[in-house]
VOGU-3710 file (C-alpha; in Angstrom, 3 decimals, decimal comma):
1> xxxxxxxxxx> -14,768/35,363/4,521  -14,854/31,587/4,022  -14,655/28,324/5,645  -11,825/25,856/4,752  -11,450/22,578/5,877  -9,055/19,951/6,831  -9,568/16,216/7,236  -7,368/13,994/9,108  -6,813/10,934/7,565  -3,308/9,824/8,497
11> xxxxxxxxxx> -3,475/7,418/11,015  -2,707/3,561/10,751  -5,515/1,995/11,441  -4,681/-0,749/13,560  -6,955/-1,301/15,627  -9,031/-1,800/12,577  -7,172/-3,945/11,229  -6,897/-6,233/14,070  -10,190/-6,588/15,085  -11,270/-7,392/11,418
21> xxxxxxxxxx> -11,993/-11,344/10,686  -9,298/-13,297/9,383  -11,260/-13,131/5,628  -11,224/-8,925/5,641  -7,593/-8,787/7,506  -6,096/-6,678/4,019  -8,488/-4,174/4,863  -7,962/-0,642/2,506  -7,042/2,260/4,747  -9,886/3,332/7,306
31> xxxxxxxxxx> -10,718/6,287/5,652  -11,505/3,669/1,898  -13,260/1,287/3,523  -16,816/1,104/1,848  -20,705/2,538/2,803  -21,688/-1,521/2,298  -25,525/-1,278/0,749  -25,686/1,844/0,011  -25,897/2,791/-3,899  -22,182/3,380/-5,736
41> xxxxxxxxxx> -20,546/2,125/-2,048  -19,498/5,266/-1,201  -16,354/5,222/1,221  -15,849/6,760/4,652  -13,864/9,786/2,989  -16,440/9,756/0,503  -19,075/10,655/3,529  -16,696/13,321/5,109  -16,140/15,410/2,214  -20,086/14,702/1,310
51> xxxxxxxxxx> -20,652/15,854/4,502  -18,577/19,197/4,357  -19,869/20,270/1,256  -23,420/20,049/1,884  -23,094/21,919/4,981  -20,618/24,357/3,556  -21,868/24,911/0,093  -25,335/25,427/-0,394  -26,398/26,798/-3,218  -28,165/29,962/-1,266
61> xxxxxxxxxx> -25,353/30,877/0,539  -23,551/34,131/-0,013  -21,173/33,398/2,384  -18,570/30,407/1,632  -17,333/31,743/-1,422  -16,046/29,473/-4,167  -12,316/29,577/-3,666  -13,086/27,663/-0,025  -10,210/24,602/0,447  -10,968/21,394/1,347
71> xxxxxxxxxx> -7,375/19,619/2,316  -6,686/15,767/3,504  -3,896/15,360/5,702  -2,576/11,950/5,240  -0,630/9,561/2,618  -1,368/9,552/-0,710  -4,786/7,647/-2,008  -7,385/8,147/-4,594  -9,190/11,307/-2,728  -12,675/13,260/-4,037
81> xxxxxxxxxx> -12,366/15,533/-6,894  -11,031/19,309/-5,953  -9,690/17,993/-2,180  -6,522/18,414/-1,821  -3,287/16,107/-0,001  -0,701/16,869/1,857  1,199/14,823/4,504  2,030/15,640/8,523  5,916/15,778/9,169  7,055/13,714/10,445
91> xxxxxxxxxx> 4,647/11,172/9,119  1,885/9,165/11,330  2,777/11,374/13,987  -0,736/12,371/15,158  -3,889/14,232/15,030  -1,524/17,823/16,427  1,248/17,379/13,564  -1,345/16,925/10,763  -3,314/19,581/12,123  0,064/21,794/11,588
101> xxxxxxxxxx> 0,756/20,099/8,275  -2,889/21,284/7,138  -2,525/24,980/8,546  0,760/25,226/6,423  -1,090/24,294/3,500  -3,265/27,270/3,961  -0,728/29,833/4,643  -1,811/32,191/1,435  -5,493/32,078/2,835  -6,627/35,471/4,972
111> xxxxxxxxxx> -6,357/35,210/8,564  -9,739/35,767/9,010  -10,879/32,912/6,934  -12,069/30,310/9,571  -10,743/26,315/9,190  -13,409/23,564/9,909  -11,403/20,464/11,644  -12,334/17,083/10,982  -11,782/13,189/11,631  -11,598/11,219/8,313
121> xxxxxxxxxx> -13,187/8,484/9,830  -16,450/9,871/11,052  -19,395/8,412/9,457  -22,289/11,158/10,288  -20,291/13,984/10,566  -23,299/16,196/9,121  -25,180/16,689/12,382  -22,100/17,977/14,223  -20,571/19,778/11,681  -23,982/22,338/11,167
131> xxxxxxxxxx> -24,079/22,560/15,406  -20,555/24,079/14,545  -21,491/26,345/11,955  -25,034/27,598/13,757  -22,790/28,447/16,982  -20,018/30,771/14,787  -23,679/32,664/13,255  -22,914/31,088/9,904  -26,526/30,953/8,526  -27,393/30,867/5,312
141> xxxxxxxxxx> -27,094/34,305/3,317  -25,387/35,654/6,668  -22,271/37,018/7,531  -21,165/35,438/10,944  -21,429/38,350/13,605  -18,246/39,363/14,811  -16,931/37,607/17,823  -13,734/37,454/20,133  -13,901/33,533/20,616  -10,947/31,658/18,645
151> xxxxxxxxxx> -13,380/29,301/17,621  -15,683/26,352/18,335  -15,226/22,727/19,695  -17,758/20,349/19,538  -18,509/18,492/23,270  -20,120/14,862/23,258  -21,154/13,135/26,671  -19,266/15,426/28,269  -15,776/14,660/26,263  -14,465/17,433/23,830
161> xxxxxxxxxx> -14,056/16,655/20,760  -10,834/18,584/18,279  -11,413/16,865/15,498  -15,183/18,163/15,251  -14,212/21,914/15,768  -14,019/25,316/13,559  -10,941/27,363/14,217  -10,019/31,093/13,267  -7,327/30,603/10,879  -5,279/33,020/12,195
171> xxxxxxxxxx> -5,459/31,685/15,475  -4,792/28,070/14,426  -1,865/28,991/12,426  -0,560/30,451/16,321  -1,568/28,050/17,501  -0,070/25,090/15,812  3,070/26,766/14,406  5,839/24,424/14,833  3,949/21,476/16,266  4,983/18,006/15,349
181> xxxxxxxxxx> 3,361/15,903/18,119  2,050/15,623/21,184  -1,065/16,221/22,615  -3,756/18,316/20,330  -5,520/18,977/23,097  -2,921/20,909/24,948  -2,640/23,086/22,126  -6,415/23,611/22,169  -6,666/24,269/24,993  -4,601/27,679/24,404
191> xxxxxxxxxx> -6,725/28,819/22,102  -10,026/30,534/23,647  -12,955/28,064/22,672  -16,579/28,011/22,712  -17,668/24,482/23,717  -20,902/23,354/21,485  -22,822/20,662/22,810  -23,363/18,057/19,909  -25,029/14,432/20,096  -22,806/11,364/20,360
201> xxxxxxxxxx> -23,474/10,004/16,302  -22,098/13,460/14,947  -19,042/12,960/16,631  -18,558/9,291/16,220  -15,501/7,622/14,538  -14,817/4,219/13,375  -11,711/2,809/15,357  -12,935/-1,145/15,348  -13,901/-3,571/13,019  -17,273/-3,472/15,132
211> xxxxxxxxxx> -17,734/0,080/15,155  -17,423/0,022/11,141  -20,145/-2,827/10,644  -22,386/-1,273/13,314  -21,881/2,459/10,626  -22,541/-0,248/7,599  -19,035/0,189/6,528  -16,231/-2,374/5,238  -15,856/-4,095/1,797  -18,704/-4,099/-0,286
221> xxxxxxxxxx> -19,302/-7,537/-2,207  -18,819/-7,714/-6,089  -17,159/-6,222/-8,762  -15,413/-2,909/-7,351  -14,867/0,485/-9,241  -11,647/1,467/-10,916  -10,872/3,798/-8,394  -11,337/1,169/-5,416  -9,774/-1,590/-7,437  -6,410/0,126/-7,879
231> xxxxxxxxxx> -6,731/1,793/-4,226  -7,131/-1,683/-2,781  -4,269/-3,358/-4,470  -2,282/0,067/-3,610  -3,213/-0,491/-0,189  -2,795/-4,545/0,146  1,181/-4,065/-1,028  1,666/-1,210/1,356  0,704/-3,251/4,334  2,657/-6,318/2,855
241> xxxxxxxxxx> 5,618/-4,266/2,295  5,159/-2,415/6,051  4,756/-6,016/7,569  7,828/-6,615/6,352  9,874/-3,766/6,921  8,820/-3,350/10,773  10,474/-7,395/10,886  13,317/-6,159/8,923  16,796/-5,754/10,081  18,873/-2,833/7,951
251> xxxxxxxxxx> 22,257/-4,376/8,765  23,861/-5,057/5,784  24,993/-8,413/4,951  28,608/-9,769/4,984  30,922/-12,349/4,914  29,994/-15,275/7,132  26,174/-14,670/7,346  24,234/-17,218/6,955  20,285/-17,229/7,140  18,653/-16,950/10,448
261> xxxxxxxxxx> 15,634/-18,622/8,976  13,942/-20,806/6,653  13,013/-18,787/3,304  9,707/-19,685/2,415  8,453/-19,424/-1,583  4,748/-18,442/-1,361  4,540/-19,838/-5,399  6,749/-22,222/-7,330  9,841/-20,556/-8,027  9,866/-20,570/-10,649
271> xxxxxxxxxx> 6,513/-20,876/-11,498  7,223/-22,949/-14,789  9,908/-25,407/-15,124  12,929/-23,228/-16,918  15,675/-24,167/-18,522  18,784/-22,243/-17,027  21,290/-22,193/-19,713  21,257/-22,036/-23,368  21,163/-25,514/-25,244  18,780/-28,099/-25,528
281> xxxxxxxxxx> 16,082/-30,146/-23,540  16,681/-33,776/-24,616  15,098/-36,930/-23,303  16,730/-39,709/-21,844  20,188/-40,806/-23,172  22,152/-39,497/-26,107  22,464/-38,858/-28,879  18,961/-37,360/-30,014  16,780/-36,338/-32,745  16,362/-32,928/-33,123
291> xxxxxxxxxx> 13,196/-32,113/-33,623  13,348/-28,150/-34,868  15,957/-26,054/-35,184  16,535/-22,563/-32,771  14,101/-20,289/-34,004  15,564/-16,423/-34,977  13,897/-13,451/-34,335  13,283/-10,487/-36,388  17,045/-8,923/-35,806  18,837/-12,379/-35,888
301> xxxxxxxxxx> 18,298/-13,256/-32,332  16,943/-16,449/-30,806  13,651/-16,294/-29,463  12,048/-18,327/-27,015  9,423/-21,226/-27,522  6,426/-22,420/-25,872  7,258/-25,617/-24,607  6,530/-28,927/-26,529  6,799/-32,519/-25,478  9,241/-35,147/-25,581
311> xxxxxxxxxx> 10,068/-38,576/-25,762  13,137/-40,591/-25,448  15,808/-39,973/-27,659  14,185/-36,380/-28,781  15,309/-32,798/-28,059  14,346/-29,159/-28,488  16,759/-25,836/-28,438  15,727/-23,833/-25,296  17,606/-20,681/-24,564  17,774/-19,718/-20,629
321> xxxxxxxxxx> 14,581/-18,878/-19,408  12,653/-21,033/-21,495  9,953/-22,856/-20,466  11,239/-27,070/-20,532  8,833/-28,917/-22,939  7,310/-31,803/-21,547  9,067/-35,195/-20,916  12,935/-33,372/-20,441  15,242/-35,108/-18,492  18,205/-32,706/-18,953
331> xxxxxxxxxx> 19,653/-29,486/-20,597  22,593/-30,354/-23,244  24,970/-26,656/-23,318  25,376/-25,621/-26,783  28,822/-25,218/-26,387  29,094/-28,868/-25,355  27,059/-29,945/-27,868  27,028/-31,302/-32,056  24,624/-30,656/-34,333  24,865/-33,147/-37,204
341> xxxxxxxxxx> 23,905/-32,393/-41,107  21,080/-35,194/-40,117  19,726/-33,558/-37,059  21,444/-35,759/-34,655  22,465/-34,416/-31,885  25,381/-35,511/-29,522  27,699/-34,634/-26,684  31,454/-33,325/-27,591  34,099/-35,364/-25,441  34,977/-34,522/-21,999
351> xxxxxxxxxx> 31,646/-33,325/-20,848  28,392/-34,277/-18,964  24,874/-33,971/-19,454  23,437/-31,320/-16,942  20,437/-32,562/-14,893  17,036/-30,778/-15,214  17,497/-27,714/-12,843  15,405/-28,739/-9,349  12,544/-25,938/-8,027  11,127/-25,482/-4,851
361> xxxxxxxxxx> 7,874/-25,443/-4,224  5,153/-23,294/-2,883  5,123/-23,205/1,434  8,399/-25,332/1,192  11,675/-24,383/2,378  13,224/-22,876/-0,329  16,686/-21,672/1,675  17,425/-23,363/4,540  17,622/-22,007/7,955  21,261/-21,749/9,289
371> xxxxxxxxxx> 23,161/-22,610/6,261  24,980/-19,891/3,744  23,277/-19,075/1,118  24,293/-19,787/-2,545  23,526/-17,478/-6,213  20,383/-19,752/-6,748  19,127/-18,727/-3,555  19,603/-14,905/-4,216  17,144/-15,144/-6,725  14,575/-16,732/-4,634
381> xxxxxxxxxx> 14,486/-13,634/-2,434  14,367/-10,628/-4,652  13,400/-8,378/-2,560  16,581/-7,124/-0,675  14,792/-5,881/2,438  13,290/-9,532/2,517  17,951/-11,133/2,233  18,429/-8,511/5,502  15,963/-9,432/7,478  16,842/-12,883/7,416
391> xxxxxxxxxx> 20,751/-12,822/7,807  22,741/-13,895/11,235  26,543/-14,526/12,197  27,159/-18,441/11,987  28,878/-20,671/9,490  31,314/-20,030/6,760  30,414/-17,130/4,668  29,189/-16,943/0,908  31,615/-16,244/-2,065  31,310/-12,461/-3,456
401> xxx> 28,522/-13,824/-6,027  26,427/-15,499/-3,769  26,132/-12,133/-1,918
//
């Protein structure tokens, strides 16, 4: 006989995350935020699963044997060692669908193996999850007596409490077979339970930013571990990218859009000054001294420099891309161009210096509200999720490459 467990840890945190102070607003995921002071900065999943083995594995016990499961139900992140992930279907909806989601994952586990149920943000689980255990007769060295309840709840100031229960698997997989919603109480409550008093820390989550200072939890200061370093970038571009998406329009754009908005460039864009054709960065009016020659790569190809400086009547070979040295006034084409045996070079007839390519600056308006966008534009927003949110119907519309 053994005790598996399941943690939910699938919800989105909002309230969280709007409670928090404008400097810890790109909070990780509840269950990631961090023990603040305490040694290593253990996070809140870190205290669950601590929790769940020292209740459940202890090295005396003959009773939860070695093969017991421990399972998070949520999105992917940087979990424990040996705890295992799996997702509720459909996705962030509730406690009763990832409830179902974790059953499933147990399916080739004995029906009399029992299933503890957790919240993944509960930061002193412990207390409530040994009240469980001591109700079911799990003591240490002990088989649990037999008994025709279909598990245990846990009941604090009067409220009961499913994610702070132990289930009979069987009758949880009855239970919650097919769910993908609703309430998980109503399907509790056709199970037979035994309702086990517990004290109001054991069953305690963290739903506000309040709640997790008043638990010691958030974002510990200093240097962060690998493991929180790359969860906490993972979990800053989710939310940036779900920010976006929930503003996002999926209509696809067309002829005669134009945008509905000014398109804001967080950064220079580019963030160096770029030359955007192949040719030369000369300064001031022609012709010019060339000051080097384009530089070939290993295979014969032109390779890009680091810059330079210039004064009037000097030029450099830039290919497109490459950063514009210092002091350029405009690009020279190469096909519109003359290299001379001397190193002078000069314009062809019949064409026209192009002027230095213009860039927009951070927090300006890099596309204009209201107005059709052009090529340049395009690569401004490079996201395309970011172009369809922003299109409307007014105006003339783009030509097929500025689309």
């Amino acid at each position: 006989m053994t005790v598996h467990t399941l943690v939910i840890a699938g919800g989105q945190g909002r309230r969280l995350q709007e409670s928090a102070p404008q400097s810890a607003r790109l909070l990780p995921r509840k269950p990631l935020i961090e023990a603040v002071g305490q040694p290593g900065s253990p996070r809140l999943i870190d205290t669950v699963v601590g929790a769940v083995r020292h209740a459940l594995l202890p090295s005396e016990s003959t009773v939860f044997l070695s093969d017991a499961r421990l399972v998070a139900v949520g999105p992917p992140m940087d979990l424990p060692a040996g705890v295992e992930c799996v997702r509720e279907d459909p996705p962030l909806s509730g406690p009763a669908s990832a409830i179902a989601a974790g059953v499933r994952a147990l399916s080739d586990e004995s029906a009399q193996d029992w299933v503890l149920i957790l919240a993944g943000d509960m930061p002193e689980p412990l207390g409530g999850i040994n009240a469980l255990l001591e109700a079911a007769g799990f003591c240490k060295g002990n088989v649990p007596p037999t008994s025709t309840n279909d598990g245990f709840i846990a009941v604090a100031a009067g409220r009961d409490q499913p994610l702070l229960s132990l289930l009979r698997l069987g009758a949880a997989r009855e239970a919650f077979a097919g769910v993908t919603g609703g309430s998980v109480m109503r399907v509790m409550d056709s199970l037979n339970l035994q309702r086990v008093a517990v004290e109001l820390a054991p069953a305690a989550d963290i739903d506000t930013w309040e709640d997790a200072q008043s638990h010691g939890f958030g974002i510990a200061e200093g240097a962060a571990s690998w493991v929180g370093a790359r969860q906490r970038v993972a979990d800053v571009a989710h939310a940036i990218f779900t920010q976006r998406l929930a503003r996002a329009s999926l209509k696809a754009p067309q002829l005669g859009d134009v945008l509905s908005e000014d398109v804001c460039a967080p950064l220079p864009v580019p963030h160096y000054s770029s030359s955007a054709m192949d040719g030369y960065a000369v300064s001031g009016p022609g012709p010019w001294t060339l000051l080097d020659e384009h530089a070939e790569g290993a295979q014969g190809r032109n390779i890009h420099r680091t810059g330079g400086s210039l004064t009037d009547g000097e030029a450099l070979p830039v290919l497109t891309g490459s950063l514009i040295p210092e002091g350029t006034t405009a690009v020279v084409r190469s096909e519109h161009s003359e290299v001379t045996a001397s190193s002078s070079l000069s314009m062809l007839p019949g064409h026209e210096v192009a002027p230095r390519r213009g860039h927009s600056f951070g927090g300006r308006g890099t596309c204009r509200g209201r107005h059709p966008p052009d090529s340049q534009h395009a690569n401004f927003c490079p996201s395309p999720r970011v172009i369809v949110h922003l299109w409307g119907r007014f105006g003339p519309g783009p030509t097929r490459a500025d689309r």
